[in-house]
N, CA, C, O and CB atoms as a CASP TS submission, in Angstrom:
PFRMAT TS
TARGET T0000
AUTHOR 0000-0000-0000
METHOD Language model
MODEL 1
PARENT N/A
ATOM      1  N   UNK     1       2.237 -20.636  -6.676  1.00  0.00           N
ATOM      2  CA  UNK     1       3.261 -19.658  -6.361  1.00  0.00           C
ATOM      3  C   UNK     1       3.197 -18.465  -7.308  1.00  0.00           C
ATOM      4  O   UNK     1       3.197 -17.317  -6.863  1.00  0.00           O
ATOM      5  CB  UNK     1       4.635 -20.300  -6.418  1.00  0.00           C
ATOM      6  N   UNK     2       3.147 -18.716  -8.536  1.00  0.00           N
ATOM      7  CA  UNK     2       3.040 -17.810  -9.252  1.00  0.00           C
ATOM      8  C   UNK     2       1.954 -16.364  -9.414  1.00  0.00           C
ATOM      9  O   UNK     2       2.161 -15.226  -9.835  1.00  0.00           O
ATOM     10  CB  UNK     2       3.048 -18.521 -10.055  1.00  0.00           C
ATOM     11  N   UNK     3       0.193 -17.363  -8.609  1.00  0.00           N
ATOM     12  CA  UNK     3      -0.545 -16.468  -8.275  1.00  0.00           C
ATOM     13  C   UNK     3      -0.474 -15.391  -7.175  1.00  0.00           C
ATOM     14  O   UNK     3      -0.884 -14.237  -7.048  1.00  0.00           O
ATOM     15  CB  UNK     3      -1.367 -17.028  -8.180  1.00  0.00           C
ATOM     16  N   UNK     4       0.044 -16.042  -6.629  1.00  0.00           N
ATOM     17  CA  UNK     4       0.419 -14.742  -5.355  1.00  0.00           C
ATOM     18  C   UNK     4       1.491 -13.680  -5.706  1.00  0.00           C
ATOM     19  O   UNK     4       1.414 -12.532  -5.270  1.00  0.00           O
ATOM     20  CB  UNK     4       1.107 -15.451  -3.861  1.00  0.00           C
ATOM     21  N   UNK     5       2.486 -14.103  -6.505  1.00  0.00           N
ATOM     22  CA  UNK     5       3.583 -13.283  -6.841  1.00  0.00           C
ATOM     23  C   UNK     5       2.491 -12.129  -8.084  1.00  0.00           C
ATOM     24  O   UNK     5       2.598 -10.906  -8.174  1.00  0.00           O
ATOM     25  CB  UNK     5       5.164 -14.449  -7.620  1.00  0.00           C
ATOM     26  N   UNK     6       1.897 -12.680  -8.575  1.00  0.00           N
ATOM     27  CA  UNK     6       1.166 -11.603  -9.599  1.00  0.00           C
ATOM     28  C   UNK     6      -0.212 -10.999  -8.585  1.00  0.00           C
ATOM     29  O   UNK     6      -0.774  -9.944  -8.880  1.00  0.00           O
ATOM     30  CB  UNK     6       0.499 -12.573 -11.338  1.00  0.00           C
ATOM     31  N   UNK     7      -0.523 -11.621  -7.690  1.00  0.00           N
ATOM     32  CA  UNK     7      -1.171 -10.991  -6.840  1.00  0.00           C
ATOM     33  C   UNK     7      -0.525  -9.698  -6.060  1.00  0.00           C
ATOM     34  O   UNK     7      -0.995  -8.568  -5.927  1.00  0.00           O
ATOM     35  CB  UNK     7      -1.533 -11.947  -6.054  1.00  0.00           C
ATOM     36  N   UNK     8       1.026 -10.390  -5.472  1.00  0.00           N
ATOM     37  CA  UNK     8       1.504  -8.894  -5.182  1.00  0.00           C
ATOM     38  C   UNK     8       1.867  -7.551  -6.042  1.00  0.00           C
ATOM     39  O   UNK     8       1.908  -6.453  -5.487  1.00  0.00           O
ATOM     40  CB  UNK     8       2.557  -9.072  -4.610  1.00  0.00           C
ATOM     41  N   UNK     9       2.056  -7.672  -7.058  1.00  0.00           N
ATOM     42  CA  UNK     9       2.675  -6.900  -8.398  1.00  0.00           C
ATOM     43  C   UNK     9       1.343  -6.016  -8.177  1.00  0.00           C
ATOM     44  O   UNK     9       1.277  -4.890  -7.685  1.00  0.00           O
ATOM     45  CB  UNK     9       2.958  -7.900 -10.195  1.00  0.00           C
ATOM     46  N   UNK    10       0.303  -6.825  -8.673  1.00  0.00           N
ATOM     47  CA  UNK    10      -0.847  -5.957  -8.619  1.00  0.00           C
ATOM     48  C   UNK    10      -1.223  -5.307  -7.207  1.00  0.00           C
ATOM     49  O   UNK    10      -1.313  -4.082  -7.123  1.00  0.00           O
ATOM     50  CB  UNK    10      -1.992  -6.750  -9.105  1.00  0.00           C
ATOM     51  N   UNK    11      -1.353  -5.802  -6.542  1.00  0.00           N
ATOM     52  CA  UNK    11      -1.874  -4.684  -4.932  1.00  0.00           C
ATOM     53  C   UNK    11      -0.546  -3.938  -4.825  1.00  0.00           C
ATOM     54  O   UNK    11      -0.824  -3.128  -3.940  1.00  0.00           O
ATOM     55  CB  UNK    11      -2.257  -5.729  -2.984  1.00  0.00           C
ATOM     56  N   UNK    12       0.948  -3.655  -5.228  1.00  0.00           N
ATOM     57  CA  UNK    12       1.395  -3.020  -5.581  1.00  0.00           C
ATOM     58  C   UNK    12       1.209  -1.625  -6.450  1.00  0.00           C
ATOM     59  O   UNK    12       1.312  -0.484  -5.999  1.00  0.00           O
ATOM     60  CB  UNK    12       1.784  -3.679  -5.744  1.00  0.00           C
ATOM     61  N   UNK    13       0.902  -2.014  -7.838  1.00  0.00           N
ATOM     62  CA  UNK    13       0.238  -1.166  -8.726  1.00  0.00           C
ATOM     63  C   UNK    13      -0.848  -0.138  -8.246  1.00  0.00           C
ATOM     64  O   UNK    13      -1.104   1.037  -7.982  1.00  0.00           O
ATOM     65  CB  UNK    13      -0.320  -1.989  -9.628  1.00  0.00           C
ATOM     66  N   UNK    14      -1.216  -1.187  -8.311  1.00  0.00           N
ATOM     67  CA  UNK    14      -2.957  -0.593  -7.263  1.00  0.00           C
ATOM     68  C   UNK    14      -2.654   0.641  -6.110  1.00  0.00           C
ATOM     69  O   UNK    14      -2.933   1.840  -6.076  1.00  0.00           O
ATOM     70  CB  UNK    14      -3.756  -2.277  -5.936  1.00  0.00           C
ATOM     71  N   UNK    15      -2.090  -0.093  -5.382  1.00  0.00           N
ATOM     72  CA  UNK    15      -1.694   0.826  -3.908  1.00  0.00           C
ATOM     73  C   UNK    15      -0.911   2.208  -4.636  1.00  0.00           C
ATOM     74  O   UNK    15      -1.361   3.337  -4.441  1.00  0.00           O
ATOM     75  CB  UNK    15      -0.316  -0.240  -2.576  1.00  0.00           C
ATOM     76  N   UNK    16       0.458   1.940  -5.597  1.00  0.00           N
ATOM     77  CA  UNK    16       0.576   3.257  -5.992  1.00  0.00           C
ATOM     78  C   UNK    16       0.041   4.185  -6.689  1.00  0.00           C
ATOM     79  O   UNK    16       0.321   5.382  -6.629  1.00  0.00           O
ATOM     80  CB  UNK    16       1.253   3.331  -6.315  1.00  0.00           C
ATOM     81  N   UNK    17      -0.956   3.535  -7.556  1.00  0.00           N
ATOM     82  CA  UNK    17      -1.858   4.614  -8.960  1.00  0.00           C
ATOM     83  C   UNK    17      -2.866   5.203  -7.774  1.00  0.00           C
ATOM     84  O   UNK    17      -3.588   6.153  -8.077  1.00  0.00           O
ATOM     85  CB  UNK    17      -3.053   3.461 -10.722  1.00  0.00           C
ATOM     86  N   UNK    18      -2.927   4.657  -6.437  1.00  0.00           N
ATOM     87  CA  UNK    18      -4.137   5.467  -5.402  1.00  0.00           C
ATOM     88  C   UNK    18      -3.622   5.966  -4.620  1.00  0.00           C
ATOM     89  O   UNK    18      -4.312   6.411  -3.703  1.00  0.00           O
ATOM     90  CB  UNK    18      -5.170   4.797  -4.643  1.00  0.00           C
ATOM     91  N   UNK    19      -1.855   6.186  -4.571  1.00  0.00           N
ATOM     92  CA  UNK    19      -1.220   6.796  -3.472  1.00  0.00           C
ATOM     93  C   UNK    19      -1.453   8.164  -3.421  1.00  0.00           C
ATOM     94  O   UNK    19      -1.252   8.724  -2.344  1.00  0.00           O
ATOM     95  CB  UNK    19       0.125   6.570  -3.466  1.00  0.00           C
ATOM     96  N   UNK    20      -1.756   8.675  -4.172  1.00  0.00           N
ATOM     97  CA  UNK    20      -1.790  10.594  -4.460  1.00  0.00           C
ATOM     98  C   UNK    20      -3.377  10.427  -3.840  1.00  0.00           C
ATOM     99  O   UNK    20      -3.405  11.415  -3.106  1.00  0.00           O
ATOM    100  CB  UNK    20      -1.615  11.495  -6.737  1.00  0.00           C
ATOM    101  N   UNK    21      -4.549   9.856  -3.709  1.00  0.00           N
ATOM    102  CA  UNK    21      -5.577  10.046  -3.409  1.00  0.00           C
ATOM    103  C   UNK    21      -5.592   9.434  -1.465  1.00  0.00           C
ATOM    104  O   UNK    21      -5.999  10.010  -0.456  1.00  0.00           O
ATOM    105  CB  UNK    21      -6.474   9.322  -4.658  1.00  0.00           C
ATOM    106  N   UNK    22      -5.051   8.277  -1.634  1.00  0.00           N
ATOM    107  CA  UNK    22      -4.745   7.770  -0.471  1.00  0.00           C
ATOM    108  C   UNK    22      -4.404   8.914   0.514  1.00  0.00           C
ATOM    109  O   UNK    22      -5.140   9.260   1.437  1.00  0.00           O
ATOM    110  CB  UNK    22      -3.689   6.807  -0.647  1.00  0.00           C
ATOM    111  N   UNK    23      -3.050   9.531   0.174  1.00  0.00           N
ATOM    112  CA  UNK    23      -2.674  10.267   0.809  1.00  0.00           C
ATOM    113  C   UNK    23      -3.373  11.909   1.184  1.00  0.00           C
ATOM    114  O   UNK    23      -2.711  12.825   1.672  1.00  0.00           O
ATOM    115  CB  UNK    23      -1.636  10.138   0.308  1.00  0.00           C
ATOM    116  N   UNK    24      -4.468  11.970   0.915  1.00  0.00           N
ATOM    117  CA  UNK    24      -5.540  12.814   1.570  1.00  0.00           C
ATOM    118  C   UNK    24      -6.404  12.451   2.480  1.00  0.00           C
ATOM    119  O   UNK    24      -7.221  13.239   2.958  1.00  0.00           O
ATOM    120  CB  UNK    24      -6.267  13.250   0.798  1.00  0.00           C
ATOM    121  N   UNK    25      -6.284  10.897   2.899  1.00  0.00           N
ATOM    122  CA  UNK    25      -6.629  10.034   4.410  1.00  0.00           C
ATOM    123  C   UNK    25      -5.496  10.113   4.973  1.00  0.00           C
ATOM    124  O   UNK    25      -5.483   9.179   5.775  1.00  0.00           O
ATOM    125  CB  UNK    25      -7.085   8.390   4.410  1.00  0.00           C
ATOM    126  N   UNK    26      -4.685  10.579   5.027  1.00  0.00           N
ATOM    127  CA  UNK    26      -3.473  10.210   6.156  1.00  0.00           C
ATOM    128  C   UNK    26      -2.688   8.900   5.417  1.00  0.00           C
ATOM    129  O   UNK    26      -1.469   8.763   5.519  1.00  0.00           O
ATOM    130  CB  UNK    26      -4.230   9.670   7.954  1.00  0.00           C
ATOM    131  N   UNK    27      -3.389   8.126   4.796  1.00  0.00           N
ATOM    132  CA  UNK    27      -2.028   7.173   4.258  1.00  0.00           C
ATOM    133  C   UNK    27      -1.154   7.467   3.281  1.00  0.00           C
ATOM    134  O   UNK    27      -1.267   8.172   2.277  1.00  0.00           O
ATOM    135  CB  UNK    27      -2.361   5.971   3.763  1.00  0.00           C
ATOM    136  N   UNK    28       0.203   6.492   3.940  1.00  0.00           N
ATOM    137  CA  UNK    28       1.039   7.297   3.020  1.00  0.00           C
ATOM    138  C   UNK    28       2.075   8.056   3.946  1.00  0.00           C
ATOM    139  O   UNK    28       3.117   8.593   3.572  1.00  0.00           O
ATOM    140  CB  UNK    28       0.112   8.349   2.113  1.00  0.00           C
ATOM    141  N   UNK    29       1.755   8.014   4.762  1.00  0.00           N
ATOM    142  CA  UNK    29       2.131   8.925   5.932  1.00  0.00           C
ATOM    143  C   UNK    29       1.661   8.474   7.352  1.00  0.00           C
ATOM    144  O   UNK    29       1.276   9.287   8.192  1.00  0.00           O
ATOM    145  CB  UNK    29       1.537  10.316   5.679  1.00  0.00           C
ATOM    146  N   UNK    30       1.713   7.241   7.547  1.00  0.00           N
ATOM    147  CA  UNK    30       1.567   6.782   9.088  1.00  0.00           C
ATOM    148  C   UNK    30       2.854   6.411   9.692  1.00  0.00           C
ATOM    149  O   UNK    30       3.841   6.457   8.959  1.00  0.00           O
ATOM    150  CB  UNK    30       0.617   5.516   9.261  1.00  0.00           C
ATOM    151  N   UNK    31       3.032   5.957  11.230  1.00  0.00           N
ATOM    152  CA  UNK    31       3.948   5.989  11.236  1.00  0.00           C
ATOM    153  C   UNK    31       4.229   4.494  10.883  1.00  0.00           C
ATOM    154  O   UNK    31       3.436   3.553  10.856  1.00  0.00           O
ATOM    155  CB  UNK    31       4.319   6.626  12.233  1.00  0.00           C
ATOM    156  N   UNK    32       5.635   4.528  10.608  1.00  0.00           N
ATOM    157  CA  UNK    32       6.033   3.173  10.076  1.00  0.00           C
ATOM    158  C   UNK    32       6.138   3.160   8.577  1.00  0.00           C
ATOM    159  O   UNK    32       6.569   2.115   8.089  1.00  0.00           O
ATOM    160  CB  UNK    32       5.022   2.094  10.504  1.00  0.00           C
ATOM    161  N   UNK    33       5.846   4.053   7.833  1.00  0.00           N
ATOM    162  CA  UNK    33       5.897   4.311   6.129  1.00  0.00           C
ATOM    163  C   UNK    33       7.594   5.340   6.226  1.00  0.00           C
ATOM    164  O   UNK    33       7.955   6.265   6.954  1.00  0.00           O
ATOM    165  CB  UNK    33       3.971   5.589   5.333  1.00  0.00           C
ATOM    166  N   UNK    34       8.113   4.749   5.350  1.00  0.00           N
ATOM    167  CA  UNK    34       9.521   5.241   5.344  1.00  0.00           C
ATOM    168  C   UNK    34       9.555   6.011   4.309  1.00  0.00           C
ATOM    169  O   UNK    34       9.096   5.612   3.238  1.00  0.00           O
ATOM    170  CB  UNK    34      10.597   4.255   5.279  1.00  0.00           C
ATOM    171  N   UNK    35      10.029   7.083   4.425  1.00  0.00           N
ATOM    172  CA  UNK    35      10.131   8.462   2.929  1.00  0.00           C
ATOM    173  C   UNK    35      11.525   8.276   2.567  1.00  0.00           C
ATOM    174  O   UNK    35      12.017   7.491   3.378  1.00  0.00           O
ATOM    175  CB  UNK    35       9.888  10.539   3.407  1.00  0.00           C
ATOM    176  N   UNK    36      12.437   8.681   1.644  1.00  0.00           N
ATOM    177  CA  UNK    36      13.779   9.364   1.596  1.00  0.00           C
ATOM    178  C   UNK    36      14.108   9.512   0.330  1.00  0.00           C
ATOM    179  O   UNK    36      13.619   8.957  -0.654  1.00  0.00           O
ATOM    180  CB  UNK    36      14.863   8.691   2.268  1.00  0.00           C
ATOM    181  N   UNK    37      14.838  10.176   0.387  1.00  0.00           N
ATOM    182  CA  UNK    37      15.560  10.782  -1.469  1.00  0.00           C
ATOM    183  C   UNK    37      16.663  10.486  -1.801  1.00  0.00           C
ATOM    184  O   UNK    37      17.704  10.931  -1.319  1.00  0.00           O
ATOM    185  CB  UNK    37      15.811  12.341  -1.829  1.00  0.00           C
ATOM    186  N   UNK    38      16.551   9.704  -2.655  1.00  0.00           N
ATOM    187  CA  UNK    38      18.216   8.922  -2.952  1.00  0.00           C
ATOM    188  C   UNK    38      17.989   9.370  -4.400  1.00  0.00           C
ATOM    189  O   UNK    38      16.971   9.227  -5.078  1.00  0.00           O
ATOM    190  CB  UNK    38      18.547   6.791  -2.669  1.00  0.00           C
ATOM    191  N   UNK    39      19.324  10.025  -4.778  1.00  0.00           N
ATOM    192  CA  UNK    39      19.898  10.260  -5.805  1.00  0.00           C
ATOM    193  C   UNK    39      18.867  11.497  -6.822  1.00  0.00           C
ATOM    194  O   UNK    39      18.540  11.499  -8.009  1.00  0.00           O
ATOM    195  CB  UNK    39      20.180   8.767  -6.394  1.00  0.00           C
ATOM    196  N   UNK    40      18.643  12.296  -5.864  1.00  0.00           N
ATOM    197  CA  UNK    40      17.773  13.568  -6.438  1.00  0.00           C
ATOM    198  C   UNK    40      16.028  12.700  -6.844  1.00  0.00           C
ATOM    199  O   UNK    40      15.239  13.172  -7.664  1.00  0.00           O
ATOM    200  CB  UNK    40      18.814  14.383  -8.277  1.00  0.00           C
ATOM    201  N   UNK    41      15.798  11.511  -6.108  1.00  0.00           N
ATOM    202  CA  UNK    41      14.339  11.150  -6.274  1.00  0.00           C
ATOM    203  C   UNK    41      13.453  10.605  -4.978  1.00  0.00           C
ATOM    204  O   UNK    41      13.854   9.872  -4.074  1.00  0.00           O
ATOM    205  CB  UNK    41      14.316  10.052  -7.346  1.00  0.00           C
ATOM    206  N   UNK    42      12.506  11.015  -5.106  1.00  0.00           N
ATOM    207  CA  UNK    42      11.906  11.024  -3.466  1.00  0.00           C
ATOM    208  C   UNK    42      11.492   9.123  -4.024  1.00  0.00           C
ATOM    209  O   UNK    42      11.258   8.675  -5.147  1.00  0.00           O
ATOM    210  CB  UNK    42       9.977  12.648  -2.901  1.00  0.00           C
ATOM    211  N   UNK    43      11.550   8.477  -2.756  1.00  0.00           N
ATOM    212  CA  UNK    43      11.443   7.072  -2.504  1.00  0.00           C
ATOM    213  C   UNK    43      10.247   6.972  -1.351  1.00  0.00           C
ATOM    214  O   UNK    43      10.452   7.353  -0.199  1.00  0.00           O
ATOM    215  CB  UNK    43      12.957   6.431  -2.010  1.00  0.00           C
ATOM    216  N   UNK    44       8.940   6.404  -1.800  1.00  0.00           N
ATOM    217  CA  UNK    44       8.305   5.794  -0.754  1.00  0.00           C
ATOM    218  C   UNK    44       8.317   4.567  -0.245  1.00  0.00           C
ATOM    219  O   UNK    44       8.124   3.886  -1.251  1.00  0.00           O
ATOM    220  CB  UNK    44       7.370   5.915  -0.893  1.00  0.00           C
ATOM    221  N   UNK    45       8.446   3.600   0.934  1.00  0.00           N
ATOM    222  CA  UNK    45       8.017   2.782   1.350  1.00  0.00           C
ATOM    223  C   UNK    45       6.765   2.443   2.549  1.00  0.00           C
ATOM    224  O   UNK    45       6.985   2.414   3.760  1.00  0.00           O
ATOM    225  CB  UNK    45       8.940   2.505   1.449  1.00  0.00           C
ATOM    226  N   UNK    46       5.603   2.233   1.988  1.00  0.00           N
ATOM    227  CA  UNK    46       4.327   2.723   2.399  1.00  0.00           C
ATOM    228  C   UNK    46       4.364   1.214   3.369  1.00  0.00           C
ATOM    229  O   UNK    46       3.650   0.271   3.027  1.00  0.00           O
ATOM    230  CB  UNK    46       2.943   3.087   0.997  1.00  0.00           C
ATOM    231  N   UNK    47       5.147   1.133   4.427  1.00  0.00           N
ATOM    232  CA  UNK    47       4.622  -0.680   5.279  1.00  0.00           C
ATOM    233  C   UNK    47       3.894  -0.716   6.041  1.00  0.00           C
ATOM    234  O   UNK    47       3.357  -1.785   6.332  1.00  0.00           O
ATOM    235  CB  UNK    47       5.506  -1.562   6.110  1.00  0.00           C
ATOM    236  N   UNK    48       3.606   0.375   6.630  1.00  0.00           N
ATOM    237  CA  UNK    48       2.267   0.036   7.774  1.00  0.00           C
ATOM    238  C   UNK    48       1.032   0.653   6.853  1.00  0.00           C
ATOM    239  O   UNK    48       0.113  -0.139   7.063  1.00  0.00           O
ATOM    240  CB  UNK    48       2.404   1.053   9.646  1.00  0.00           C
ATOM    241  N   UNK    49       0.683   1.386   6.193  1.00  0.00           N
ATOM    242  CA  UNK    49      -0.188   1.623   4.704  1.00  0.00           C
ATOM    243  C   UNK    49      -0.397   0.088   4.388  1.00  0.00           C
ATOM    244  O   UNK    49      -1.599  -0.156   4.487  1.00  0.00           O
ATOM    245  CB  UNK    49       0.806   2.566   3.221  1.00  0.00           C
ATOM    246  N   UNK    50       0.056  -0.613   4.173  1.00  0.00           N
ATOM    247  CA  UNK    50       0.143  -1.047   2.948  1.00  0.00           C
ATOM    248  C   UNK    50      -0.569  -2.613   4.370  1.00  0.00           C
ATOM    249  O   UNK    50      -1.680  -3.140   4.324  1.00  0.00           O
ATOM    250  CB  UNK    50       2.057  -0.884   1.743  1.00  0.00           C
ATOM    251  N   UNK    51       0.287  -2.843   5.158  1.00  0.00           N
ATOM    252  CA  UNK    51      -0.696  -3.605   6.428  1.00  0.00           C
ATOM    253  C   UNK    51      -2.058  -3.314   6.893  1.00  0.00           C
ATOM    254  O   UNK    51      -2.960  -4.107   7.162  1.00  0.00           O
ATOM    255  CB  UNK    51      -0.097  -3.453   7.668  1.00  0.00           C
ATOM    256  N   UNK    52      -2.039  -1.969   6.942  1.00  0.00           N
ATOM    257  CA  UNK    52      -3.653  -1.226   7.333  1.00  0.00           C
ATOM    258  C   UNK    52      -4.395  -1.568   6.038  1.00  0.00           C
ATOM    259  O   UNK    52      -5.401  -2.254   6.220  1.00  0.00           O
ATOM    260  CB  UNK    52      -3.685   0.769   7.614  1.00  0.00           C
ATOM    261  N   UNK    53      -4.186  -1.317   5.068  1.00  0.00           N
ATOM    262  CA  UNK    53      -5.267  -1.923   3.767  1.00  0.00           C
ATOM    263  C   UNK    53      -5.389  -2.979   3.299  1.00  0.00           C
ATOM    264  O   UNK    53      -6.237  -3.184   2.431  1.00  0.00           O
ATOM    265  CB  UNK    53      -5.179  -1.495   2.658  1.00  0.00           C
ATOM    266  N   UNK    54      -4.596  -3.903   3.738  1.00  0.00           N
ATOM    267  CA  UNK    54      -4.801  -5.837   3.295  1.00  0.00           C
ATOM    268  C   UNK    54      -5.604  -5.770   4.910  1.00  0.00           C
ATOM    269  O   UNK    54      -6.811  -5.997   4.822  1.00  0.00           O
ATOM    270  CB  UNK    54      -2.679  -7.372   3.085  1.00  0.00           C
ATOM    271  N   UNK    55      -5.181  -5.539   6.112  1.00  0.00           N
ATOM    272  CA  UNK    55      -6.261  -5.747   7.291  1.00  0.00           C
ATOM    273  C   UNK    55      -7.937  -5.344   6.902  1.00  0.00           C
ATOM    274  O   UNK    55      -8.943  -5.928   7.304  1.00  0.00           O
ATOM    275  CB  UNK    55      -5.739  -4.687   8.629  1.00  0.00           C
ATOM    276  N   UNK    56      -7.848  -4.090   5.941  1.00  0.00           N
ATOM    277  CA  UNK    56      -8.872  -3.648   5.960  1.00  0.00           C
ATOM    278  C   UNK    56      -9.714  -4.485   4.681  1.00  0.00           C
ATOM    279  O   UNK    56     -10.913  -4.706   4.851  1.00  0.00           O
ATOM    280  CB  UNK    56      -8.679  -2.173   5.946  1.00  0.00           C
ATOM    281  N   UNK    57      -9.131  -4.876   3.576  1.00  0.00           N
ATOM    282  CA  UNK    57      -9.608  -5.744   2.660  1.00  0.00           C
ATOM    283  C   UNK    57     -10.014  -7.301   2.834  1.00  0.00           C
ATOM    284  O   UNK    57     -10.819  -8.072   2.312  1.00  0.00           O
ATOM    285  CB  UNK    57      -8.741  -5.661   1.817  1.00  0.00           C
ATOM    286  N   UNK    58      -9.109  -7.347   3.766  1.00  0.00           N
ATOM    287  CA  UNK    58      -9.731  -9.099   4.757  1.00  0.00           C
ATOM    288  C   UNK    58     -10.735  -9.503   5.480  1.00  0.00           C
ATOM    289  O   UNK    58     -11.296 -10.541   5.832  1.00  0.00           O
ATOM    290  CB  UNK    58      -9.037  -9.557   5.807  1.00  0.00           C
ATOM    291  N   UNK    59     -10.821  -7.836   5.652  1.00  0.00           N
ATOM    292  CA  UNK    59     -12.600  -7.676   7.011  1.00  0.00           C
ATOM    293  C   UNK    59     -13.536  -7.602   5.604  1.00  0.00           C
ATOM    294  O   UNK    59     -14.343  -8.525   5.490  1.00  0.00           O
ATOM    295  CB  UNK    59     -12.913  -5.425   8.532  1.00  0.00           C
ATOM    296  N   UNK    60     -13.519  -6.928   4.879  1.00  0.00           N
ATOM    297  CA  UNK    60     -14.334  -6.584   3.966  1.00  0.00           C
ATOM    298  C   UNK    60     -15.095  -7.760   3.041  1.00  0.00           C
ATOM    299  O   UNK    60     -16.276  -7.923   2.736  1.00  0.00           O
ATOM    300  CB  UNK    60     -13.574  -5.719   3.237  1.00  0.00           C
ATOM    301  N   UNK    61     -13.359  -8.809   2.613  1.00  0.00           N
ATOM    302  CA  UNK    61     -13.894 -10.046   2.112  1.00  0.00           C
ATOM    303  C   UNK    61     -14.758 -11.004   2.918  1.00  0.00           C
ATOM    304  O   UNK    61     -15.812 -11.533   2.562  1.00  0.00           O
ATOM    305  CB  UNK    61     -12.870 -10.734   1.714  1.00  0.00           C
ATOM    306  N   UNK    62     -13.945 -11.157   4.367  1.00  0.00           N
ATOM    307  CA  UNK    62     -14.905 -11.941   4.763  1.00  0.00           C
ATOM    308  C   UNK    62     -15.879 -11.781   5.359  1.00  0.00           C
ATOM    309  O   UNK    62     -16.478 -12.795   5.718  1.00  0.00           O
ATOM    310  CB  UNK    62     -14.613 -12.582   5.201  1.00  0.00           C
ATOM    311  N   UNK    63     -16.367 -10.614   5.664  1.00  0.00           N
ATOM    312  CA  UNK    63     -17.885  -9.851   5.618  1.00  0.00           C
ATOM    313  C   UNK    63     -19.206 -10.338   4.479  1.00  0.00           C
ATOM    314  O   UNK    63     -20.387 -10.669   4.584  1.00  0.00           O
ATOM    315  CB  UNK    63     -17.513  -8.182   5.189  1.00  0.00           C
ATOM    316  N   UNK    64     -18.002 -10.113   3.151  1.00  0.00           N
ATOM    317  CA  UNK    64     -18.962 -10.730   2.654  1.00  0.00           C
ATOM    318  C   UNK    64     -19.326 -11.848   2.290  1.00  0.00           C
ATOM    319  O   UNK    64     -20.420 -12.091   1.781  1.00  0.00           O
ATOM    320  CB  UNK    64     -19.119 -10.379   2.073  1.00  0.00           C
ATOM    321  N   UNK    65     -18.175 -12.891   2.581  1.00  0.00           N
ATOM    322  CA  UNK    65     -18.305 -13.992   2.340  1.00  0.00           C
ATOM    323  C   UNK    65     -19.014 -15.030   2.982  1.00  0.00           C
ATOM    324  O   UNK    65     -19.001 -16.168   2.514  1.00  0.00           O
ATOM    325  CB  UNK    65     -17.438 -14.204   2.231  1.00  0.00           C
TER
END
């Protein structure tokens, strides 16, 4: 249990330190990623992003596996 919970933290991390680059593919901005500004700070929730790149990392692993 614990590995997966530090598994998500990290593809978390990950996904945001590449969101500013991401988001020159269109992610970040598909539909289904929720924007809004609460309390004078912009808020992303990247959920279909964030589905499109574990789909795309699953083909990849087991490609090579």
């Amino acid at each position: 249990m614990i590995r997966w919970i530090i598994a998500i933290f990290l593809l978390l991390v990950l996904i945001s330190w590449l969101a500013p680059w991401l988001e020159k593919f269109g992610f970040g901005r598909l539909p289904g990623d929720i924007r809004f500004t609460l309390l004078g700070r912009a808020w992303q929730l990247p959920i279909t992003t964030a589905i499109v790149l574990s789909a795309l990392a699953n083909l990849i692993f087991q490609w090579l596996a």
